[in-house]
Structure formats: structure tokens, C-alpha cells
C-alpha positions, 0 to 999 in steps of 0.5 A: 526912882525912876532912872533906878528902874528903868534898866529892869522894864525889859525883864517882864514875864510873858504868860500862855494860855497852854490848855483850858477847862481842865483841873491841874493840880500840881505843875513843873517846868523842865530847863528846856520849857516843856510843861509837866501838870497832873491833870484830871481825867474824866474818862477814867476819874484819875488823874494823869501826868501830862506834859506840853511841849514848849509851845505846844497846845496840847498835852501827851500823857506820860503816866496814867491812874493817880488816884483821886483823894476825897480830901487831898491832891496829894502830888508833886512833880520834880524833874531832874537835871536828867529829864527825869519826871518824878512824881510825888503820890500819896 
């Protein structure tokens, strides 16, 4: 069992640490690495769809405002083939 698994000990999966104290909902990645999250703001008491660029630590806002449901998170992000962000709202 060993020799079977071997070949697969380099195919391990690194984590980062990209932003911390924050409440993130939803999250997505694009094919280039860059991270997409719908993170919450304490200003403004909505939610924003930020994005980290790959191997950045910090985020930029690119859609600002999605209400915050008493009850529900109710978003979805997707990113097409294009770089196009899509957000789910209810």
C-alpha cells in the first residue's frame, strides 16, 4: 500500500492565511488564483464582494451594499471563463 501511494506525497494542498477577523460568506477562485469573498462591512452593516489578488493580503472592493438577511446569507459567487464575477442575491 505504501509503494501505491507514494507517487501521490507530492500532490499535498498548501493553505494561506489571506485576511483574518472578518465574517466571509461565500468564496470563489478564478483560473488565475485571484480570490473573490463576500465579506462583511462594519461601516456600512452590508456586505461587500471583495477580491484578493493572488498573493495579496489584502482585499479591493469591487461590488459594494448586499444586504444583510436576519436569517439567511443568501449569495453565491461564480466567475466565468471571461473574468467575469457573478453574484448570486437573494
Amino acid at each position: 500500500l505504501l509503494l501505491l501511494l507514494l507517487p501521490f506525497a507530492g500532490f499535498t494542498q498548501t493553505f494561506r492565511t489571506v485576511e483574518s477577523g472578518n465574517f466571509v460568506t461565500t468564496q470563489a477562485k478564478d483560473n488565475l488564483g485571484n480570490l473573490y469573498a463576500a465579506k462583511y462591512n462594519s461601516a456600512s452593516t452590508k456586505y461587500d464582494i471583495v477580491r484578493y489578488n493572488q498573493g495579496a493580503t489584502s482585499s479591493g472592493v469591487i461590488y459594494a451594499g448586499l444586504n444583510l438577511d436576519s436569517y439567511d446569507y443568501p449569495w453565491g459567487i461564480a466567475i466565468d471563463s471571461h473574468e467575469i464575477v457573478l453574484v448570486a442575491a437573494s
